[in-house]
Structure formats: structure tokens, C-alpha cells
C-alpha positions in Angstrom: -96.0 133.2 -77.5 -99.8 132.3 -76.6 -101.5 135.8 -75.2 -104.9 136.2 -73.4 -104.9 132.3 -71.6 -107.5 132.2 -68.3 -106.6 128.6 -67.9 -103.2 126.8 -67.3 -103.3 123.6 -65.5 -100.2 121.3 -66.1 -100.5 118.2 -64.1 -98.5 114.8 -63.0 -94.9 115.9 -64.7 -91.2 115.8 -63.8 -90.0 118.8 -63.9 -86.6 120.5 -65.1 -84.7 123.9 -65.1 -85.9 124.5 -69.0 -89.3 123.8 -68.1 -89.5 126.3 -65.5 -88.4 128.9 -68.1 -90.9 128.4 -70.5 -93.6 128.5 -67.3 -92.7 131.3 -66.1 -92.5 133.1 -69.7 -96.5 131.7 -70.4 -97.3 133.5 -66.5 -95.7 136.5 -67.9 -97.2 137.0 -71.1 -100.3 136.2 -69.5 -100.6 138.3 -66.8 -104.8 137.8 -66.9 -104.3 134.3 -66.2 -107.4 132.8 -63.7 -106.5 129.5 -63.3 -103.4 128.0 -62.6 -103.0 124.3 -61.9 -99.2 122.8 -60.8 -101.0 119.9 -59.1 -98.6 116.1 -58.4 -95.6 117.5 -60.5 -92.2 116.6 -59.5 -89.4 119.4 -58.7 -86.4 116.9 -57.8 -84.6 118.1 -60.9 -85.5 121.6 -60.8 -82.6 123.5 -58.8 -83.0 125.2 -55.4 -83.5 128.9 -57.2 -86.0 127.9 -59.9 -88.4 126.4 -57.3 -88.5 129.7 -55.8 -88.7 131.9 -58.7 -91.4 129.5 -60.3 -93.7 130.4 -57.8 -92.0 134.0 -57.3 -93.2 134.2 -61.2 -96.7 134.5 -59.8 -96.8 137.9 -58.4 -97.5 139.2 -61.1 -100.9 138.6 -61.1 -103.1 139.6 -59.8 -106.7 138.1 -61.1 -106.2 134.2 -60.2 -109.4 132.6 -58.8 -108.1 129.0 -58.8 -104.7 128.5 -57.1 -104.0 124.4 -57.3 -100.2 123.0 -56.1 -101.9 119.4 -54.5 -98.2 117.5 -54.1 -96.0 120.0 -55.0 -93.3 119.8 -51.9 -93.0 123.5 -50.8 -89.7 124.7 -48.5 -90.6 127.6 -46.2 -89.2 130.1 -48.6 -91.5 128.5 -51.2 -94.9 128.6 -48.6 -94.0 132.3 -47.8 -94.3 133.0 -51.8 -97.8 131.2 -51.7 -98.7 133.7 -48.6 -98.2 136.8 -51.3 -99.9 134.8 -53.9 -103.0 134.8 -51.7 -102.8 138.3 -50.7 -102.0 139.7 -54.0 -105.1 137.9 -55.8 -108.1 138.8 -53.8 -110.6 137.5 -56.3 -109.7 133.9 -55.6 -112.2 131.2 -55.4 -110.4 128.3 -55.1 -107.0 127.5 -53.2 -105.8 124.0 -52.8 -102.6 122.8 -51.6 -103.0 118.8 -50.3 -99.6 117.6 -49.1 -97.8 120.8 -49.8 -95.1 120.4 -46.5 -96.2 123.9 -45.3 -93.9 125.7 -43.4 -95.9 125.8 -39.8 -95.3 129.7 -39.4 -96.1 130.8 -42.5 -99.4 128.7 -42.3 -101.4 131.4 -40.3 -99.8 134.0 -42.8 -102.2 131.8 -45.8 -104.7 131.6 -43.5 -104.9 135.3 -42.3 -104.5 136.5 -45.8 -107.6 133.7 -47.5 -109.6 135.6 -44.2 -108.9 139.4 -44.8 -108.3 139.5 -48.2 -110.1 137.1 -50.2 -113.9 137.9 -50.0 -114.8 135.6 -52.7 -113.0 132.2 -52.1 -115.1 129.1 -51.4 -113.0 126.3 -51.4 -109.8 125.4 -48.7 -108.2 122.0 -49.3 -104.8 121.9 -46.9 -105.6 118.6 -46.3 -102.2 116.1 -45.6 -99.9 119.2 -44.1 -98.6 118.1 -40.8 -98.1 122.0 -39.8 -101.7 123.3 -40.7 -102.7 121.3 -37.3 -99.8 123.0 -35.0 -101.2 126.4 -34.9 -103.8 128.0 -32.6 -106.2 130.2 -35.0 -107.8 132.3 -32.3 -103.9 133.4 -31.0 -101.8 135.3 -31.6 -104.0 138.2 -32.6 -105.6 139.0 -35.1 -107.8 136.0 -34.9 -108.8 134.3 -38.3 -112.6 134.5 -39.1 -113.1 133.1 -42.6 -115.6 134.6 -44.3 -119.2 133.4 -45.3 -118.4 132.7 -48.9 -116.7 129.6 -47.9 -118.7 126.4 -48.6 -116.1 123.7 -49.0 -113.4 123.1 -46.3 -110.5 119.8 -46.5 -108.5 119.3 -43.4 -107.7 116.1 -43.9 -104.9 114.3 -42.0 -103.5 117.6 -40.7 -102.7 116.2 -37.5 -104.6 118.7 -35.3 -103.6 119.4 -31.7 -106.5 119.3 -29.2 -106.2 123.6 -29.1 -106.2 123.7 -32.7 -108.9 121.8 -33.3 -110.8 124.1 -31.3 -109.8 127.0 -32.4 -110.4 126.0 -35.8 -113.8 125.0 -35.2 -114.3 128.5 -33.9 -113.0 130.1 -37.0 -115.3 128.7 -38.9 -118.4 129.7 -36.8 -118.9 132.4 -39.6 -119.5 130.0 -42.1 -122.7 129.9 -42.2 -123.3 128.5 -45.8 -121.0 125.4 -45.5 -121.6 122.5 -47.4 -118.8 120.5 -47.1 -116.6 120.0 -43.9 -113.8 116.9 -44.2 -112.0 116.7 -40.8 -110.9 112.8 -41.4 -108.0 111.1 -40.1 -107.7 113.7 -37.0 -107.5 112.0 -33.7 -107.9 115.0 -31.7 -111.6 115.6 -33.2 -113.0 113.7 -30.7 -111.5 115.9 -27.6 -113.0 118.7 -29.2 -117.0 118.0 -29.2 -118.7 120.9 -27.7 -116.5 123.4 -30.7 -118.0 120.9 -33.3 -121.6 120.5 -32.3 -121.6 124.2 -32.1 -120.0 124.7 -35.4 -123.0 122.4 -36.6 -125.7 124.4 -35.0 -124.4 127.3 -37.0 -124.6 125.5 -40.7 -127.7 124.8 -42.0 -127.0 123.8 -45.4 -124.2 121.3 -44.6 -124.3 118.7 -47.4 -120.8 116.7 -46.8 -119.5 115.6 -43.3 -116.2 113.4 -43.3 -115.2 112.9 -39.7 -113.8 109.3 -40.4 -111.1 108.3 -37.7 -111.4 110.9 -35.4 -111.6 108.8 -32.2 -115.0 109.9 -31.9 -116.3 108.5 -28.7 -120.0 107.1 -27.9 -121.0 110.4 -26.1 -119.6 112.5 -28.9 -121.5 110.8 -31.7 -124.6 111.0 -29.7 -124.3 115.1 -29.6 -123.3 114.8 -33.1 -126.2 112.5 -34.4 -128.3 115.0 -32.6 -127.4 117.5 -34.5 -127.4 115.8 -38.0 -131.0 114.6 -37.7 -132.3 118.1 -37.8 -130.7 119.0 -41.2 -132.3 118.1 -44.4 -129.8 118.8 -47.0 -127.5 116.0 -46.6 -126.0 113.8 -49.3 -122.7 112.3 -47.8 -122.0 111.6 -43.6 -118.8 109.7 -43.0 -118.7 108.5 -38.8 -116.9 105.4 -39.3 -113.8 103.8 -37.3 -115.4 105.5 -34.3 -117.6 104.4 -31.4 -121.7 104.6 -30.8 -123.8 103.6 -28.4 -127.0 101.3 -29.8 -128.9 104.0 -27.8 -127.7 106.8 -30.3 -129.6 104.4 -33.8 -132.7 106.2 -33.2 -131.3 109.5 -34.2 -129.3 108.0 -36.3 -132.1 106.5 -38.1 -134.0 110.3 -38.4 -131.1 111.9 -39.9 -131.4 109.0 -42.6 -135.4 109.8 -42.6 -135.3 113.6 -43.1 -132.7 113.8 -45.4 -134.1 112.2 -48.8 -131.5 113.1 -51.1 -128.9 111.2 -49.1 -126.4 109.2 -51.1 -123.5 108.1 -49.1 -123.4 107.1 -45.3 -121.0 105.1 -43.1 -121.8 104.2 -39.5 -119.6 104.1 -36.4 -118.8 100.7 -34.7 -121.7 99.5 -32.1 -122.9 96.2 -30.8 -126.1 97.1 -32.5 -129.2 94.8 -31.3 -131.5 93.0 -34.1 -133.8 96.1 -33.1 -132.0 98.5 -34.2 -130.5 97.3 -37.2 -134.3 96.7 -37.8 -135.0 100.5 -37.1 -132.4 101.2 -39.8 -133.2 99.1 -42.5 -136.8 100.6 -42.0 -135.3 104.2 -42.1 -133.5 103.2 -45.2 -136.3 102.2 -47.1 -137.5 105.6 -46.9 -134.6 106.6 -49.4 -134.3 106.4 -53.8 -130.9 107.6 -54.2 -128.8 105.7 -52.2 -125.3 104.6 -53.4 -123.0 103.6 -50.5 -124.0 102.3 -46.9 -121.7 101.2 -44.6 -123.0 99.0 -41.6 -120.0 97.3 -41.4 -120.4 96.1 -37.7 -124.1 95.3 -38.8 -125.7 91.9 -38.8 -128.0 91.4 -40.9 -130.4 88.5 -40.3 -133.4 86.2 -42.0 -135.9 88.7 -39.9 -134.6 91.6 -41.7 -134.0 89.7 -45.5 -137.6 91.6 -46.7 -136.7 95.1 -45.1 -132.9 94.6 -46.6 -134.9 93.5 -50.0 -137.1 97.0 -50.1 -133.2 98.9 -49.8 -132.5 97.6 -52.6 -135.6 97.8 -54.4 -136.2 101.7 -53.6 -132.3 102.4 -54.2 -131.3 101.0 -58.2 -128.3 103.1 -57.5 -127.1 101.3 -54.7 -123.6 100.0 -54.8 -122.0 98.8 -52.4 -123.3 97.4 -48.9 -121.1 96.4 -46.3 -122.4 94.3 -43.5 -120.7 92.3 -40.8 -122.3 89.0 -41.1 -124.9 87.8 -43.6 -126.9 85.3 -42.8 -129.2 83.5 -44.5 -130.3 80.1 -45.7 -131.0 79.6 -50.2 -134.2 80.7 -50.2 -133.6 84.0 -48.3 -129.8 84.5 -50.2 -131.9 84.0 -53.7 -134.7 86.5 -52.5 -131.9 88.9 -52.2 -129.9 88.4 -54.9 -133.2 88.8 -57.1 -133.3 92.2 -55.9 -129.6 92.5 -56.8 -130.2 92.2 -60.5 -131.3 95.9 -60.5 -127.9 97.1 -59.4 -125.6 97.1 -62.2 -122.8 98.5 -60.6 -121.7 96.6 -57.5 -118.3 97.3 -56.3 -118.2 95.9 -52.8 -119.7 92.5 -51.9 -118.6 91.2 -48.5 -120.3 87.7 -46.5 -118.4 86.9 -43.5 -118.5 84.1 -41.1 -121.7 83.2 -42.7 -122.5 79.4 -44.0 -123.2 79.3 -47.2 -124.0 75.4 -49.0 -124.6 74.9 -52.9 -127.4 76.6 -53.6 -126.4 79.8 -51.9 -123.2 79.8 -53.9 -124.9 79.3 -57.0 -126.4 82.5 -56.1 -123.3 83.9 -55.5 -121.7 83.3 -58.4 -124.3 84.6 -60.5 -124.4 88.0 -58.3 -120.8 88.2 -59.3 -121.2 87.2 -62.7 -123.6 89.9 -63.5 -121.6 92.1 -61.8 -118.0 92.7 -63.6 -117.3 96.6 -61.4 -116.9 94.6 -58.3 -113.5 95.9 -56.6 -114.0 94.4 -53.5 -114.7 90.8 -51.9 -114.9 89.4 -48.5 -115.6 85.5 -47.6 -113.1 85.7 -44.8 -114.3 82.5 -42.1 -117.4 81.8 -43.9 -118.1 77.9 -44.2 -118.4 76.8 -47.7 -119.4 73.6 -49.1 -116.6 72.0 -51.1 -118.6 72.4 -54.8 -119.8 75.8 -52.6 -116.0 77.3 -53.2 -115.8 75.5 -56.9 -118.6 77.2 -57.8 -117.5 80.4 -56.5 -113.7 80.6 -57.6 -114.6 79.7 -61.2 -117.2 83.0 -61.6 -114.2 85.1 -59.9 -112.3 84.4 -62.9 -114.6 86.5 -64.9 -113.6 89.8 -62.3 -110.5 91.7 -63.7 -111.0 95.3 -61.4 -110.8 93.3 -57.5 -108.7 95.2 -55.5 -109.7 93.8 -52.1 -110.0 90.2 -51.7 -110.1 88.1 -48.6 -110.6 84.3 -47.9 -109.1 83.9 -44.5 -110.0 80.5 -43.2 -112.0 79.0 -46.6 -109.9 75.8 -47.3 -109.0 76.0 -51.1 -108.2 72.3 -51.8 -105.4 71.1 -54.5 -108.0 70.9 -57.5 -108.7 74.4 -56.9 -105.7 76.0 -57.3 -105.7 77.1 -60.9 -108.6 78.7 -60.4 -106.9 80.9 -57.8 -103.8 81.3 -59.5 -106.4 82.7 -62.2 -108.3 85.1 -60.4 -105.2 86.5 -59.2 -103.3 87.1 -62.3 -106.6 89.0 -63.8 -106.7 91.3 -61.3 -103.0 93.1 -61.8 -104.9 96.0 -59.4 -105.2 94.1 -56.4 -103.8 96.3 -53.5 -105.3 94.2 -51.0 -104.8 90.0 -50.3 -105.4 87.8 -47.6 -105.1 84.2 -48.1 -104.5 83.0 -44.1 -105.0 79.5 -43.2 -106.5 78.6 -46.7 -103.8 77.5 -48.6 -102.4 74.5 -46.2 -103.4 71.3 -48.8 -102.1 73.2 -52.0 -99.0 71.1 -53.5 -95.7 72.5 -53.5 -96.2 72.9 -57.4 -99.3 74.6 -56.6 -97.8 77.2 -53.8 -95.2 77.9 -56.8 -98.0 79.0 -59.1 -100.0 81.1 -56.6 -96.4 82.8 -55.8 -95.4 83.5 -58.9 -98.9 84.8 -59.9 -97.6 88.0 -57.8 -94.7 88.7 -59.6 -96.9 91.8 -61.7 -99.1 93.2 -59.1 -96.6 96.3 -58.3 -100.0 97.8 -56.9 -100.0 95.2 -53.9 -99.7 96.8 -50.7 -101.3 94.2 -47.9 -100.5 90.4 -47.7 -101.7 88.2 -45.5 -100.3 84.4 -45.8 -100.3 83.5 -42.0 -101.4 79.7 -40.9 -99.7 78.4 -44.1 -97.0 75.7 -44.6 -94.1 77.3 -46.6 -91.3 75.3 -48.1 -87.8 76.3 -48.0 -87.9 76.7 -51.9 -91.2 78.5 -52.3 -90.3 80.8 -49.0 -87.3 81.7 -51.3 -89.4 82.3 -54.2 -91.7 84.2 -52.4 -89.3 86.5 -50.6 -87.5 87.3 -54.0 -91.1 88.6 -56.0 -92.2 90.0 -52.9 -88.8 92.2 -52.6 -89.8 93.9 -56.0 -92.8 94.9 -54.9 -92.2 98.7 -54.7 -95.6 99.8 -52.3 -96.1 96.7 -50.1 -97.1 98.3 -47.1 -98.2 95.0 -44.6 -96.6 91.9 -44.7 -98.3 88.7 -42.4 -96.4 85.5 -42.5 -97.0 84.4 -38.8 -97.2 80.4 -38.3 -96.0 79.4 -41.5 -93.3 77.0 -40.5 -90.6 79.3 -41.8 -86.5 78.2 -40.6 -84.7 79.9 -43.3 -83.9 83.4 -42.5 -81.4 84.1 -45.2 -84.8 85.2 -47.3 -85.9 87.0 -44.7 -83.5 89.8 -45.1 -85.0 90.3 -48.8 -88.0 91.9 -46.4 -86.4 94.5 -45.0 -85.3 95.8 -48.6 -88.5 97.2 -49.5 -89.2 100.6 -48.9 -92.3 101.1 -48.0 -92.8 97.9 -45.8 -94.0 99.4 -42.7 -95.4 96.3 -40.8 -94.0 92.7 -40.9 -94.9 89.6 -38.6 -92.8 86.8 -39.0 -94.1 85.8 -35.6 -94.3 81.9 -34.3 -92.0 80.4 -37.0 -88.8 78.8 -36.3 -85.6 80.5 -36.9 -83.1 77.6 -35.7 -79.1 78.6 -35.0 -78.2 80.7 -37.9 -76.0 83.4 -38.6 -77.6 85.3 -41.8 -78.8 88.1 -39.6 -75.2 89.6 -39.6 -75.9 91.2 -42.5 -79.1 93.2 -41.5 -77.0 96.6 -41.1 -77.0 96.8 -44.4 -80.1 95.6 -45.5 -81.9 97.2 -43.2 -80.4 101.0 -43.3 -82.8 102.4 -45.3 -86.1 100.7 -43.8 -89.0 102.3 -43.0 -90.7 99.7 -40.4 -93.2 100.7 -37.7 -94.3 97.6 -36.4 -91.9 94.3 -36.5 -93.0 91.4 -34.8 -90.4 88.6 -34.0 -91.9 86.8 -31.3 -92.0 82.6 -30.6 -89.2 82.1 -33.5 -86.8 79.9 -31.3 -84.0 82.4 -32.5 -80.2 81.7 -31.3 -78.8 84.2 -28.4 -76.0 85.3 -31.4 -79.0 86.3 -33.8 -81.0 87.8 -31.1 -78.4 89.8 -29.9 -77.2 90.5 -33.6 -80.3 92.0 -34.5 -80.7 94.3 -31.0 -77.5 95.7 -32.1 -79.2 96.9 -35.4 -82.2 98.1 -34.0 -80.4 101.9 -34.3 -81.1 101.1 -37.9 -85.2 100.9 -37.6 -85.5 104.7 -38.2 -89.2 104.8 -37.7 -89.4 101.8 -35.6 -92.5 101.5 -33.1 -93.8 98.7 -32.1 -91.1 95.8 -31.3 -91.8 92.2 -30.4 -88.8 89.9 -29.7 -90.5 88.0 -26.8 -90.4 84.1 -26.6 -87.3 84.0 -28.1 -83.4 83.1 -26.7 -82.5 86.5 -25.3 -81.0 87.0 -22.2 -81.7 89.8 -19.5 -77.6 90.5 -20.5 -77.9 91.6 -24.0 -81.0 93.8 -23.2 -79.4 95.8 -20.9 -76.5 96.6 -22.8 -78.6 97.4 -25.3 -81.0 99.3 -23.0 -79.3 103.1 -23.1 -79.1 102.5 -26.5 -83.0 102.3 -27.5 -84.3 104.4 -24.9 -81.7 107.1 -26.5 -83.3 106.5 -30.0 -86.8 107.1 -28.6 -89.2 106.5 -31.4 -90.9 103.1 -29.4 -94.2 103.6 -28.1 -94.2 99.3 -28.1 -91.4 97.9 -26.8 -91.3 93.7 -25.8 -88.8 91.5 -24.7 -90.5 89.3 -22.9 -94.1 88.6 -22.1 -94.4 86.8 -18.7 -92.2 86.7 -15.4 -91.9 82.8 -16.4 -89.8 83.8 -19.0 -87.6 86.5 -18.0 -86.4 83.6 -14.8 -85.7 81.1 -17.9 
């Protein structure tokens, strides 16, 4: 009954048939509506025909500026509507539609119509549709130009083809007054260099560049870098999980010089020499607003503790730092973390393979203390004095936000184990543990506690328990919580001494488990793998790893039987194991007919296809 609304946003709901009616009514009686906002709601109970007309309701207006449906699954009949929508409305602004399932040939109709019609809009986001990478932009005529009022652009994910990635690029050559440009996640980037260094010669007031993961290699990021040292208005530059030559860290060190207001930064990997890290520490001091660096593959020395030490000092903002390696003795460690006082908001705090004795985790501990916001830590093959790790577990306790935490290789001795059970039963948001070769001297009582302390983080999605004696009881009691667990993702249990397999099949009931290693155990004449087929039928595995588990020729040749199951399947590993040449060539049509493996091993030497 409400008349003359500009703004409806209804966000995050599940909804029905009756809802769509009183939606459609509001659009109706509202036909000066401006905004409109349908972002992550659910339409699994809303029929076939209301999803159409829901968004059908929609023509009638004509004035939106804003157009948001991120996570709203859209059929093609459903992406063809949005097409109008765009068209119709040619004072829109803003058009977002992450994860929307575009159709792929209705995706140049969006795009030709936010080119010719809307004048106004500023602001793209298709980022997460497959299709919106599949298309050439530049063919079939007419080409799409988007038009010069467009300053924010989010192709994430879109899986871009090498041509499309190019043509895009071209596209936007008319954009002169972009700010923000998020290409991450698209492997084809990096075949597409001379389109992208052009398109940056064009902007001059970029302020956000995202091209995380986009197999950028070392020549590319040197044309890049060159580019990005002559602008001045950056604030965020995202280049890692790609490759750079230590020869590119002087340019990479101007950009950081010339551009004062930056705030974020992450680096690609490099063997960088002391020099250079050095040079960027130097460049770095230059800044005062600094909130995130990332020099992950960075190691950062006793020669560079004072030049580290004026980052901080100039930067009060600064929150996270990651570096590779941090080494220092107690002096330097206590220098730093004197500096570290003045950062109230720490989120990320990560010393590998670093040696750290008493005094330096003293320090430690009180850095963590002081800081509660810290999300995210990283001790993974330090060495640790033994009242080092005391010191340390009991001021974790105090953390309740960790969501990444990782002591790979940091003995944690019997007397210890409360304390870990603790820390992990604050932090119900952990999405992120790994625990390899640390837990081997815990009791079986204190295994039981540590396991059970998972049973309420539903968040979990990476466990990493490799180099760990299991017991036949606590692998079953770990195998039952861990089959709850609704968004585990990565499961590691390699050399763990496992032999009883009847658990394992609680694995391959979770649905989202796409990578398992149950590598080098032993899996000794059993028979509970006959029941995989049903199990297994509605897995979503990529990457299973089997390999060195002294499995029987029956279970072996039970589970390559099942394979047909592994929908998504990938990468395969059944190598040092009791199958014969035989079963693998029955099985052979069979799996090169399902065609989804781009890693595929039965055995790993000639040695072992002769036994």
C-alpha cells in the first residue's frame, strides 16, 4: 500500500510464491522506484513462472539507477529479462549481478545495452559468471565501447578465454576515468599483456588494481610495474600468486614512492635478494597510511629490523604484514614489537621457520595479548623453546576471532594440550587448521579432546593432521565430527598410521570435500570399500590421493570400479598400492570415457608396474 518508495533492497531471504506477489505489487505501485536490491535471496521454492514474472515485474520502470541481484541464480529466460531491464532504464548507475549464472548469449545483449543505452552507469560487477568470459566483445558487430562514465569494473572469476580477455581490455580503452579495475582469479590475464598495459596507459586516475591469480608471468609484471609507477592516485594494487623478477623491485619500489595515499599492496612471488627487500622497506617508509602489505615471499632480516621499525612507526594504521621468514634474535624481536604497540588492530601475524627462544616469545605473547583482532597466525616450522610454546599457547587463549592458524612441525607436548584444546574451542570461526607433525606425544585422552574440540566449528573448511599417530578409536571419532562438517573443503591425513577404512567412507559423505589425502597409511585386507557406490554418489572430489596405503587387489579394484562415481574427479593417485596392470585395463575405456582427469596415477616407476 506504501506509494512514492526510491529504495527497496531485500536481502539474504528464502523466497516463496506469496512473497513474489507482494514484490511485485510494491514494484507496481511504485513505478518511481530507483533502487532495487534482490541480492543472496533464495528462489528454490518460488515456481518456474514466478521467477520469471518477478523480474518480468520490472519493466515497468523505467527510472532505476541501482540494479543489484549478486546470488540470485538466473535461467536464460530470466537473463534475457535483465537485458530489457538495462535497456529500458537508461539512467542507471549501478548494475551488479556476482554469481548470477548468466546465460552466455544473452551476456553481450547486457553488455551492448549498459554500452548504448546507459550514459550514466559507473559501476559493473559480473564478477563469478562463468559465461561473461566466453564471449568476444569486439565480434560480432556492433562492438561494445563502454562509455567514459564508468569508474568501477568487477570481473572476477569470470573465466576469461585468451580472445576475450583481449577484447575486453579493448572495450574498455574508452574508460578513461577508471578507478577501479578487479580482473582476479582469471588465468588467461597473463596471455593478454600488451591489451592490459595499453588499457593502463589510457587511465590515469586508476585507484584499485586486483589482478590476483592471473598467472602473471615475470615479463608481464615488469610491463605492468612500469606502468603503475607513473600513476599517483593509487590506494589498493593486488599482484600476488603471480611471478616477478628481483630486477622488476625497483619499479616496484617507485610506484610505492609516488603514490602517498597508498593503503593496500600485495606483491608477486620472487626470490628477492636482501637488496631489494632493503629498497622496499626504504620505499615504504615513505608512506602514513598504510594498512595491508603483503611480502609474503619476503625475508625479512636483523639488517632490515630498523627500516621494518620506521614502517611501522610512519604507518599507525598498519595491520597486517605478511613476511616469509622473520628473523631475529630478543633484542631485535623486542625493538619491533615496541613499535607494534601503536597498531591496535592487528589481524595477521605470521613467523615462519624462524627460531624463536624465551625471550622472543615473551614478546610474542604480549604482541598477541594486546592484540585481541588477530584472525590470522602462522608458526608453521619455527623452532620454539619448550617454555617458548607454553608461553605462547596460554596468551592464544585470550584470541576468540582466529580464523587461520598453523603450527606445522612445533611439537606440542602432553602438558600442553589443554591449552590447545582451548584456543580451539574459542575460536568457533576458524576456517583454516593445520596441526601436521605436532601432535605425535599427545595421549590418546588428549587426541580425544583436541577431536572433539571440532565438533562446533561448522565454519572449518581446511584440515591439515598429516605426520600424526591416529588410534583406531580416535580415527573413528574423528571421522564421525568431521562428517558433519557441512563446508570442509581440504582434508590432509597423509602418514598417520591409519588401517581402518570402515571410517574412511564417513569422508566421502561430505559435500563439499573437494580434496582428500589419505596417502602413506596402511589399509591392510579389508573389504569395507564395497560400500563406496553409495557413499560416494553424490561427492564432489577433485583431487583424491590414495597412494603407499598397502591396499588389497579386491579393494583396489573395488574402488576403480566406482571411480564413474567421482563426478568432478581430477587428480587421482592410486600408485604404490596392490593393483595389477589387469584391473586397470579393464577399467581403462571406462575412465578415459568419463574424461574429467587432467591427473591420472597408477603407478609411479617402471619398478613397479614389473612387480
Amino acid at each position: 500500500k506504501v506509494n512514492g518508495l526510491h529504495n527497496l533492497r531485500i536481502n539474504d531471504c528464502s523466497l516463496t510464491d506469496h512473497d513474489y506477489n507482494i514484490i511485485c505489487n510494491t514494484i507496481a505501485n511504485n513505478s518511481s522506484l530507483k533502487y532495487f536490491d534482490l541480492s543472496n535471496c533464495k528462489t528454490e521454492k518460488m515456481s518456474s513462472k514466478c521467477k520469471h514474472q518477478l523480474l518480468g515485474s520490472l519493466l515497468v520502470l523505467t527510472s532505476l539507477e541501482y540494479l543489484m541481484l549478486n546470488n540470485v541464480a538466473c535461467d536464460r529466460e530470466m537473463s534475457m529479462e535483465i537485458a530489457r531491464i538495462i535497456t529500458r532504464n537508461t539512467l542507471l548507475r549501478r548494475v551488479s549481478l556476482q554469481n548470477c549464472s548468466l546465460d552466455k548469449f544473452i551476456v553481450r545483449l547486457i553488455f551492448s545495452a549498459l554500452s548504448n543505452h546507459c550514459n550514466q552507469i559507473s559501476l559493473i560487477n559480473v564478477s563469478c559468471n562463468a559465461n561473461v568470459g566466453q564471449i568476444d566483445y569486439q565480434k560480432p558487430e556492433p562492438k561494445i565501447v563502454l562509455n567514459k562514465s564508468l569508474t568501477h569494473v568487477d570481473m572476477t572469476s569470470c573465466n576469461f578465454t585468451e580472445r576475450s580477455a583481449a577484447s575486453f581490455c579493448i572495450a574498455l580503452l574508452n574508460c578513461s576515468n577508471l578507478k577501479y579495475l578487479n580482473l582476479s582469479y582469471n588465468l588467461s590475464i597473463g596471455k593478454t599483456i600488451n591489451e592490459l598495459v595499453l588499457l593502463l596507459h589510457i587511465i590515469t586516475q586508476l585507484e584499485y588494481l586486483n589482478l590476483h591469480y592471473c598467472r602473471l608471468q615475470p615479463f608481464g609484471i615488469d610491463a605492468i610495474v612500469s606502468k603503475l609507477k607513473m600513476f599517483t592516485t593509487l590506494k589498493c594494487v593486488y599482484l600476488s600468486s603471480n611471478e616477478m623478477m628481483y630486477s622488476a623491485t625497483h619499479d616496484v619500489a617507485r610506484m610505492i614512492v609516488n603514490n602517498k595515499g597508498l593503503q593496500k599492496f600485495s606483491l608477486p612471488y620472487c626470490k628477492f635478494r636482501l637488496k631489494d627487500i632493503d629498497e622496499l622497506l626504504t620505499a615504504m617508509t615513505a608512506l602514513s597510511s598504510l594498512e595491508y602489505a603483503d611480502l609474503s615471499s619476503a625475508s625479512v632480516t636483523v639488517d632490515s629490523l630498523f627500516k621494518l621499525k620506521a614502517v611501522f612507526s610512519n604507518n599507525l594504521a598498519l595491520s597486517q604484514l605478511f613476511l616469509s621468514a622473520l628473523v631475529l634474535d630478543g633484542d631485535g624481536l623486542a625493538l619491533l614489537s615496541k613499535h607494534l604497540r601503536k597498531v591496535e588492530k592487528l589481524k595477521g601475524l605470521m613467523i615462519r621457520l624462524s627460531t624463536i627462544n624465551d625471550e622472543d616469545a615473551r614478546v610474542v605473547a604480549t604482541l598477541i595479548a594486546r592484540c585481541p583482532t588477530i584472525q590470522r597466525v602462522d608458526l608453521s616450522g619455527s623452532e620454539i623453546s619448550l617454555q617458548g610454546r607454553r608461553c605462547i599457547l596460554k596468551s592464544l587463549i585470550c584470541l576468540d576471532s582466529l580464523q587461520y592458524f598453523s603450527i606445522n612441525n612445533v611439537a606440542i607436548l602432553p602438558e600442553m594440550e589443554d591449552d590447545l584444546v582451548r584456543v580451539i574451542v574459542k575460536n568457533l570461526g576458524l576456517k583454516h587448521l593445520e596441526l601436521g607433525n605436532c601432535a605425535c606425544t599427545l595421549t590418546e585422552s588428549g587426541l580425544t579432546k583436541l577431536f572433539e574440540s571440532l565438533k562446533n566449528h561448522d565454519e572449518l573448511t581446511h584440515f591439515n593432521f598429516n605426520f600424526n599417530r591416529i588410534s583406531e578409536s580416535g580415527f573413528t571419532l574423528l571421522s564421525t565430527i568431521l562428517s558433519h562438517h557441512s563446508k570442509l573443503e581440504q582434508l590432509e591425513l597423509s602418514n598417520c598410521s591409519i588401517s581402518w577404512a570402515a571410517s574412511i567412507l564417513n569422508f566421502f559423505s561430505i559435500p563439499t570435500l573437494r580434496y582428500l589425502d589419505l596417502s602413506h597409511n596402511h589399509f591392510k585386507s579389508i573389504a569395507t570399500f564395497q560400500g563406496m557406490q553409495k557413499t560416494i554418489t553424490n561427492a564432489c572430489l577433485e583431487h583424491l590421493n590414495l597412494s603407499n596405503c598397502e591396499m588389497s587387489i579386491g579393494d583396489m579394484e573395488c574402488i576403480v570400479s566406482h571411480l564413474m562415481h567421482f563426478k568432478s574427479l581430477k587428480h587421482l593417485d592410486l600408485s604404490s598400492n596392490m593393483l595389477t596392470t589387469t584391473s586397470v585395463a579393464v577399467q581403462q575405456q571406462q575412465i578415459i570415457e568419463h574424461g574429467t582427469f587432467s591427473q591420472l596415477c597408477f603407478f609411479k616407476s617402471r619398478l613397479e608396474i614389473a612387480a
